[in-house]
N, C-alpha and C positions, 0 to 999 in steps of 0.2 A: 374355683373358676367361675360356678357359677354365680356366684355373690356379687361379681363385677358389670354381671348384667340383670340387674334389677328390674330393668326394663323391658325385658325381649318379651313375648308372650309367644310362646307357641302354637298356640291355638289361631295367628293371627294372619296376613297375607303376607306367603312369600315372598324374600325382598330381594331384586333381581341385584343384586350385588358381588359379583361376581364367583362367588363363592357355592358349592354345591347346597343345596335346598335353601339356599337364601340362610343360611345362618350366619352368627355374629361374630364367626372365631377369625384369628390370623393365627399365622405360624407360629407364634410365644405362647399363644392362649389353645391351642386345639392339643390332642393326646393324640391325633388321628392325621398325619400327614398324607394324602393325596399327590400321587405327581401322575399327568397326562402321559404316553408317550404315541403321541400320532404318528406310528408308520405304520406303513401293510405295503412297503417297497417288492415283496416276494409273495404277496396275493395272487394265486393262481387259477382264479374262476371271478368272481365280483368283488370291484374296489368299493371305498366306498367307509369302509372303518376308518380311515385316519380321522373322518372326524367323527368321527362315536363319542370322544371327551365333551367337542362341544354340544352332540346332540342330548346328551347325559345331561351334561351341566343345565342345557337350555330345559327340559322337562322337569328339571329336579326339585325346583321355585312350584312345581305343581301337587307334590306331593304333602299330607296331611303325615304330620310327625308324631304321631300316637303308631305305637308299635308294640304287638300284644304279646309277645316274649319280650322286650325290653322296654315301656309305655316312657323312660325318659334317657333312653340311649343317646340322642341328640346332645344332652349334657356332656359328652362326655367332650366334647369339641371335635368337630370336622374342619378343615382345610384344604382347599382346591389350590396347590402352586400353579401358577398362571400358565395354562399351556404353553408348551413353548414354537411360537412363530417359527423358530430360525431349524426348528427337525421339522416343522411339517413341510418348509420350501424344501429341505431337502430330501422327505418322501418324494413331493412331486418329482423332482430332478433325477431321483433314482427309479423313481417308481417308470419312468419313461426309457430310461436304458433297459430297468429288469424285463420290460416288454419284450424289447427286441430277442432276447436271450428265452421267452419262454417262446416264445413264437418259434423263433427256429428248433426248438426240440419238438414243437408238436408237427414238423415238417417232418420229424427224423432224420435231421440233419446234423453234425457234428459243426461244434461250436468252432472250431478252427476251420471251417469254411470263409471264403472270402466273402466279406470281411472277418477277421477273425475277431471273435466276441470274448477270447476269455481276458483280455483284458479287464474289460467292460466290466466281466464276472467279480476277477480280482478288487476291484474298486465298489462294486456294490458291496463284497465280505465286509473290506473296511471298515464301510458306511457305519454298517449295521454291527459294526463291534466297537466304534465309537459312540453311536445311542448305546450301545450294555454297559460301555463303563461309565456313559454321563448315568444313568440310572446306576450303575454300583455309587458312584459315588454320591450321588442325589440321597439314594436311602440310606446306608451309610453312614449320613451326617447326621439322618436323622435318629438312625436307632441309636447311636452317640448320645443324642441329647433326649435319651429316654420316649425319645416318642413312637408311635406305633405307624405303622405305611401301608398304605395300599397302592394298589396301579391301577390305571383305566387305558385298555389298548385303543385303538390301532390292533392289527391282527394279533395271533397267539404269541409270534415270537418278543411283544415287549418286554413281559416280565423277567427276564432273565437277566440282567444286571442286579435285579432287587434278589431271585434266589441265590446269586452266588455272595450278596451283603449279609441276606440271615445265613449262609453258610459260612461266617465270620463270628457268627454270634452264639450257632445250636449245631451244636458237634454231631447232634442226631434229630431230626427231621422228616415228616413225612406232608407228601402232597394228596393232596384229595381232588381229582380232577375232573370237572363234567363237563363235555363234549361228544361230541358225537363223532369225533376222527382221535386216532391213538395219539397223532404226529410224535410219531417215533423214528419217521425217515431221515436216514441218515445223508442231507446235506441233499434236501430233496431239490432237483433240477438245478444242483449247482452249488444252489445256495447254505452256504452254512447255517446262515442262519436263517433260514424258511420258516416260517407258520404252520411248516407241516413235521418241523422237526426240534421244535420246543422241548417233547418231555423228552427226544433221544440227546440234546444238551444239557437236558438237567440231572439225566442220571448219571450222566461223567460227574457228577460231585460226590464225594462216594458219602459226604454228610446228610445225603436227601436218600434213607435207606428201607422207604415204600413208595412208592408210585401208586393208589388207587383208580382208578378210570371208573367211571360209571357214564354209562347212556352212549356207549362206542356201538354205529352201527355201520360205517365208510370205514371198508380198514384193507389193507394189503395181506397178500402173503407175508411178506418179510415180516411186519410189524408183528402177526400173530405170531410165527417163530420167536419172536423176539421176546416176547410176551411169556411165550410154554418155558421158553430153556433158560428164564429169570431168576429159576429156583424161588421165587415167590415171591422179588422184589418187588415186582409188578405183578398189579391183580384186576383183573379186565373183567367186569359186570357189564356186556353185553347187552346192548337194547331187545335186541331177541329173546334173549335170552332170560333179562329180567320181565317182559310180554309174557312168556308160555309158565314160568312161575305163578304168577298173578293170575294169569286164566286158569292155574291151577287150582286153585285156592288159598297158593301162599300169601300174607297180609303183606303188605306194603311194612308198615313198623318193624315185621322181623325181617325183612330183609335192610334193610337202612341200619338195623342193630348187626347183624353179619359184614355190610360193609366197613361199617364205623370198626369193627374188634380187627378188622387187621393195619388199623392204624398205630403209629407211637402216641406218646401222650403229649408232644409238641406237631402240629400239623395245621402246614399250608393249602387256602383254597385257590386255588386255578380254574376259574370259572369261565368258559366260552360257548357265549351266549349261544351258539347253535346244536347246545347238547338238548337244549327247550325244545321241544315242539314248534317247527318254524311257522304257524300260525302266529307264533309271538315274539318270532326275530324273521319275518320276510325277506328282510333287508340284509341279512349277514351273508359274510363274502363267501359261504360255500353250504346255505340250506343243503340236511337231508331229513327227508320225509322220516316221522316216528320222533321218538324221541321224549324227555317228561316234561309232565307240568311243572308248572313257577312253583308251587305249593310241593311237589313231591322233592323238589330240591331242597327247602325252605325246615321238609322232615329230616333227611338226613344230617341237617345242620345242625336243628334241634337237638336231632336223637346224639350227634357230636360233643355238644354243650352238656349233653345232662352225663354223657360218661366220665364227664369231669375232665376229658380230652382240653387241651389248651391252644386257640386259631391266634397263629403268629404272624400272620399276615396273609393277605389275599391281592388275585387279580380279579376283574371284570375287562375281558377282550371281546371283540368281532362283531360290535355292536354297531349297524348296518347306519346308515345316512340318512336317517326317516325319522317324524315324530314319532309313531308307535314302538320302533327299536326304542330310542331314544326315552322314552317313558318305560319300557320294560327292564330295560340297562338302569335307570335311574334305583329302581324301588329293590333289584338286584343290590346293588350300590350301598342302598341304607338299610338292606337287611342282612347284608353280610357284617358290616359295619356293628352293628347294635348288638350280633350274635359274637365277633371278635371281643366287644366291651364286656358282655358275658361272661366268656369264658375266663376273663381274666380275674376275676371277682376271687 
């Protein structure tokens, strides 16, 4: 692959070519398929993510492609599929009815009030299970043709077309999720498919048989029940919780080794950018204070990779409307990227 571009020089200015870090792949030549999915139709505090792909893509051309766990991961080819225009007009469209329907619940009013909204409700589900299967279908074609997929959100609930495609492919799977909210609500303010109810649709797969969480500090009653009486499917590493370890004098490395060992040896990252410290996602549609650094995620990745553990695909969601999102999302992006090439090796 790389033989074909004799030319490129890595070391040189990113070249705003529509592609993420300005690289030289298309879809025949890259290992690494990328597909946008710009909605956050069911964002219930700050919009603003549907364009996270383009603020990604736009900082991405800024980044130096030396990478000290993989120094020529860029080889392996990256591809950005072109956003697509025709789901973001229809974020906007729905993302304007989803108002009306979240607003009358913070009245405390029932949705079959005059005017009755579940309509409304019924046709946003739709919506949003028609982006899950243009993304099943999307990834799908690609894991087909042997290549590898990532996603770039729009809020949490894009990924889920792409987990039910690897759940076509790996009878047994596990996700590694960092966040700072469970969204294990079930069909939260309506919505099937909420942003706050991603991982509680992905454990209806019954081939996705760990749920991980790490850096969960916004959580409900329900979800911790949900969590306890899992029998172990799910396993919730608390931001508190990992805080008063560490004050403790637990190290950082063994606890990233305790997380990793309740993984399977095939396992998915779900990364929502506001499990970070929102110093370094401002801009994501629902900041909470606390939370890790870029670098302490970047360890448990690592410490992932060296257990011989194998990353079958990843998201990067919720990455806010700003250049500094937009630069933290990007380097996200290429470090998940270069750790997935890794582990494949």
């Amino acid at each position: 692959m790389v033989n074909q571009l004799p030319d490129y020089n890595p070391s040189g200015v990113g070249e705003i070519n529509g592609n993420l870090f300005g690289l030289p792949f298309d879809y025949e030549s890259a290992n690494l398929i990328v597909f946008a999915v710009p909605w956050e139709v069911t964002v219930s505090y700050g919009a603003g993510t549907a364009n996270g792909p383009q603020r990604i893509l736009d900082a991405s051309t800024q980044l130096d492609l030396f990478d000290f766990d993989n120094p020529d991961g860029w080889k392996q080819g990256i591809f950005l599929v072109q956003i697509p225009q025709d789901i973001l007009e229809k974020n906007h469209y729905y993302r304007t009815l989803a108002d009306q329907i979240i607003e009358r619940l913070a009245q405390g009013k029932p949705l079959t009030d005059t005017p009755d909204l579940t309509p409304i409700l019924t046709e946003i589900n739709q919506a949003s299970q028609q982006v899950n299967q243009w993304l099943f279908t999307q990834s799908q074609a690609a894991i087909n043709q042997g290549k590898q997929v990532a996603v770039i959100g729009g809020d949490h609930s894009s990924p889920l077309g792409y987990f039910q495609a690897l759940a076509t492919k790996y009878p047994n799977y596990g996700i590694l999720h960092i966040d700072a909210h469970a969204d294990l609500r079930d069909a939260y303010e309506g919505f099937e498919f909420s942003h706050a109810s991603i991982m509680f649709n992905a454990v209806k797969l019954p081939q996705i048989s760990k749920l991980v969480q790490v850096g969960l500090r916004d959580i409900s009653h329900d979800e911790v029940q949900m969590i306890d009486q899992s029998h172990g499917r799910i396993v919730a590493y608390y931001d508190p919780a990992i805080k008063q370890k560490l004050y403790a004098g637990t190290t950082w490395i063994d606890i990233c080794r305790e997380i990793i060992n309740h993984l399977p040896e095939n396992v998915y990252i779900s990364f929502d950018i506001d499990g970070l410290d929102p110093k370094l996602c401002p801009n994501t549609g629902t900041p909470v204070a606390g939370g890790l650094e870029l670098e302490q995620t970047f360890c448990i990745l690592r410490e992932l990779v060296n257990s011989g553990r194998k990353i079958i695909g990843f998201d990067v969601c919720e990455v806010g409307d700003a250049e500094w999102d937009g630069n933290v999302g990007a380097r996200v992006m290429y470090k998940l990227a270069n750790f997935m090439e890794l582990s494949q090796r």
